[in-house]
C-alpha positions in Angstrom: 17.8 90.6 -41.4 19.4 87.6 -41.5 21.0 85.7 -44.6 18.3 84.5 -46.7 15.6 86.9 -45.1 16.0 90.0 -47.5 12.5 90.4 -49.7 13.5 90.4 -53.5 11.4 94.5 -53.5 13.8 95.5 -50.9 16.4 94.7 -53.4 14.5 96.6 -55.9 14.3 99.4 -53.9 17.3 99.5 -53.4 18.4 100.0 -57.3 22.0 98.0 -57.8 21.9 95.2 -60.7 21.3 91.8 -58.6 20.1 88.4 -59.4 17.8 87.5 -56.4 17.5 83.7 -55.3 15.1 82.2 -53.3 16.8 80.3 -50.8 13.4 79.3 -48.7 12.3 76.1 -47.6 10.7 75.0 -51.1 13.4 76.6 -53.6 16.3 75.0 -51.3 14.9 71.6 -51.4 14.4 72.2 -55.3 18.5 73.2 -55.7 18.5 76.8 -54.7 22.5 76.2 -53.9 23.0 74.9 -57.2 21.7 78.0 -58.6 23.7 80.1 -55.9 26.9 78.7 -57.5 25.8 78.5 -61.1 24.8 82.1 -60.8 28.0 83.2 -59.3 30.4 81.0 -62.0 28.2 82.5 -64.8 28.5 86.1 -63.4 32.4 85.4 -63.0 32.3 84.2 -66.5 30.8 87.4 -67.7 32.9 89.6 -66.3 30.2 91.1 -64.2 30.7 89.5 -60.6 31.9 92.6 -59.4 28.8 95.0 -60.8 26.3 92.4 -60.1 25.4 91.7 -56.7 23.9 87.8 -55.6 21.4 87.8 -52.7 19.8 85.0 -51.3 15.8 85.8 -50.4 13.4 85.1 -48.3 10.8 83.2 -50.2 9.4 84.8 -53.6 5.8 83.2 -54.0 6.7 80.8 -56.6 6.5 77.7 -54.6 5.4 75.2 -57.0 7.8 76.6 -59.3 11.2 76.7 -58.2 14.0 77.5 -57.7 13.5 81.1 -58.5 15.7 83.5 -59.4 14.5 87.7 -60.1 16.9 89.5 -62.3 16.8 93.4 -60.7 16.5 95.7 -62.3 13.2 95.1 -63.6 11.8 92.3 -61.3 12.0 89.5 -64.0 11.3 86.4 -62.3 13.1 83.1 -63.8 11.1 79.8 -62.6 12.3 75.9 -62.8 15.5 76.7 -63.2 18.6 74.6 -63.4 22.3 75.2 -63.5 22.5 75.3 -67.3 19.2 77.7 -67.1 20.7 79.7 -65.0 23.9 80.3 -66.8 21.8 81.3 -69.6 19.9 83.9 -67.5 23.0 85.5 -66.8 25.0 85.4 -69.8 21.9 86.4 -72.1 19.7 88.5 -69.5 21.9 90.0 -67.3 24.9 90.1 -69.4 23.4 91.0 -73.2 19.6 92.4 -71.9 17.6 89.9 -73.7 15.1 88.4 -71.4 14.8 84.2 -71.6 11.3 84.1 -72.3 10.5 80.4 -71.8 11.8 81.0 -68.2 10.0 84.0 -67.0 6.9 84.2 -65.3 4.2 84.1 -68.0 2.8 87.2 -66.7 6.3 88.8 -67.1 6.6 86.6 -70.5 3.2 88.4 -72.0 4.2 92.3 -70.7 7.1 91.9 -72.8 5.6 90.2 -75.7 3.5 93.7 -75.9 6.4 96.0 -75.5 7.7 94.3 -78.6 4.8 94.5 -80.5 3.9 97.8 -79.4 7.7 98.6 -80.9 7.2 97.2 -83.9 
């Protein structure tokens, strides 16, 4: 598989911490390389470029919505992001586990609003 091929649930298969971005048609005319190098400054910035692997994918099925960006482990799919966005993803996500709600899927964004509450 080329660059840009890999499907973000081979990546999960696969089980090594990786931010997933959607580098397909829709998500690179929506700034998919901005996110690429935003992702990888905030991941340098963390400390964490070394344990956290970036992969571009083949598209992720949020067309309308991107660019994307799925936080592995976990599947957590970021939508409409932008550089600032995505620094926040990785400093607060990826970095200190705290999901950014407002930028998840909603799906994702009501599975954890039960864990929490199911916590609680």
């Amino acid at each position: 598989m080329g660059k840009g091929e890999v499907k973000v649930e081979h990546l999960a298969r696969v089980g090594q911490p990786c931010v997933a971005i959607c580098t397909a048609k829709h998500c690179k005319r929506a700034g998919a390389q901005q996110i690429l190098g935003a992702a990888q400054a905030a991941l340098l910035e963390a400390g964490l470029a070394a344990q956290v692997q970036v992969a571009e994918t083949a598209c992720q099925d949020h067309c309308d919505d991107g660019p994307v960006l799925t936080v592995i482990p976990g599947l957590y799919p970021y939508l409409s992001l932008n550089p600032a966005t995505t620094r926040d993803v990785i400093l607060q996500h990826v970095r200190d586990g705290q999901p950014l709600l407002e930028h998840l899927h909603r799906r994702f964004r009501r599975r954890l609003a039960r864990r929490v509450a199911e916590e609680e």
